[in-house]
C-alpha positions as CSV (number, residue, x, y, z in Angstrom):
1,X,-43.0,5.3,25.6
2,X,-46.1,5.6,27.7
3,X,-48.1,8.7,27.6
4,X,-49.2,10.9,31.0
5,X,-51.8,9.3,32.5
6,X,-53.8,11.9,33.4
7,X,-54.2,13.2,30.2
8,X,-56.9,11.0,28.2
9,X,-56.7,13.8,25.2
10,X,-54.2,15.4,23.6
11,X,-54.2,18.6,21.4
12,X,-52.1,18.5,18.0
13,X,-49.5,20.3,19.5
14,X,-49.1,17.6,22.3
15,X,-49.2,14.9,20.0
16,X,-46.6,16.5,17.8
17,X,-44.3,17.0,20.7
18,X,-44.3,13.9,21.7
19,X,-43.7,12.3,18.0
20,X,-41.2,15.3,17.7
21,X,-43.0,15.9,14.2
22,X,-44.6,19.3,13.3
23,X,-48.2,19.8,14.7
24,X,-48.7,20.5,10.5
25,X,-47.7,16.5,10.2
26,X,-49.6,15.3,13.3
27,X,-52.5,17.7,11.3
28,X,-52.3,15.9,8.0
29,X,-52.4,12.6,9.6
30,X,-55.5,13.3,11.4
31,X,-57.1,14.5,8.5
32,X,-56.4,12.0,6.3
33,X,-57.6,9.4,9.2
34,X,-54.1,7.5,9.7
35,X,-54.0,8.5,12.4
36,X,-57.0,8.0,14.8
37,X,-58.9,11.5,16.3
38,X,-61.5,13.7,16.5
39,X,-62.5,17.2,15.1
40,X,-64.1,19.1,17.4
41,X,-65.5,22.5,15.9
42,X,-62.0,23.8,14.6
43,X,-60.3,21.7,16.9
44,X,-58.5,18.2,16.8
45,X,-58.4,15.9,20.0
46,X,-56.2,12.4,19.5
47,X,-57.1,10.0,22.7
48,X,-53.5,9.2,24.5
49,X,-54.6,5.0,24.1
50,X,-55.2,5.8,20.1
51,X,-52.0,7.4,19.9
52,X,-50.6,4.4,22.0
53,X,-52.3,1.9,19.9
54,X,-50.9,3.7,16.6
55,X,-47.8,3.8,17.6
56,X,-47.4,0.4,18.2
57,X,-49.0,-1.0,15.1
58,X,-47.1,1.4,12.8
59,X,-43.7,-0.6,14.2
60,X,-45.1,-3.8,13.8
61,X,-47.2,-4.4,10.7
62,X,-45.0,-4.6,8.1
63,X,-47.3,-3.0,5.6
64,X,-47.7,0.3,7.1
65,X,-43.7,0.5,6.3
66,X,-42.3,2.1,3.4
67,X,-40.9,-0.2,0.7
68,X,-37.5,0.9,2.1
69,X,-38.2,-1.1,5.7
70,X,-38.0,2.0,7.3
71,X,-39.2,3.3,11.0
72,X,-42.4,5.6,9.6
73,X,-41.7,8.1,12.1
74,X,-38.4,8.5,10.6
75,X,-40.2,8.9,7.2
76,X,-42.3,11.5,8.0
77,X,-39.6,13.6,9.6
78,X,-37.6,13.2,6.7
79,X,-41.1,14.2,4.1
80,X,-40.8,17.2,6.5
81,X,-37.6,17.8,5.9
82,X,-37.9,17.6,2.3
83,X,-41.1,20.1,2.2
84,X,-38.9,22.9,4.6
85,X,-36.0,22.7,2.2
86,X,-38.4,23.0,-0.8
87,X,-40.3,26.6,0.8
């Protein structure tokens, strides 16, 4: 799933849309540094190649997999889930 060329950064909300997670998810993971980025004043910028690059490990290494074997995308939209039915 290659990302647009011509954009070299992506906001949160980008990122988000294109994972179709929340921009809250996409948020956490920067934060925590799974996911590669940079804070910018108040601002958080994830370079499309980092976003490329994390993408592809995530479905290959076998350790960043839940015990279960599944897809961690699917994982986090399901924690998602989970925290929506819970508000």
């Amino acid at each position: 799933m290659p990302i647009k060329e011509n954009h070299e950064f992506m906001t949160l909300a980008e990122a988000a849309e294109m994972l179709r997670l929340s921009s809250n998810t996409v948020y956490k993971l920067c934060r925590s540094g799974e996911l590669p980025s940079k804070q910018i004043g108040r601002q958080w910028r994830i370079r499309a190649a980092d976003l490329e690059a994390w993408l592809a490990q995530s479905h290959q290494d076998p350790k960043s997999r839940p015990a279960t074997g599944a897809d961690p995308l699917v994982e986090l939209r399901r924690e998602e889930e989970e925290e929506e039915g819970e508000r």
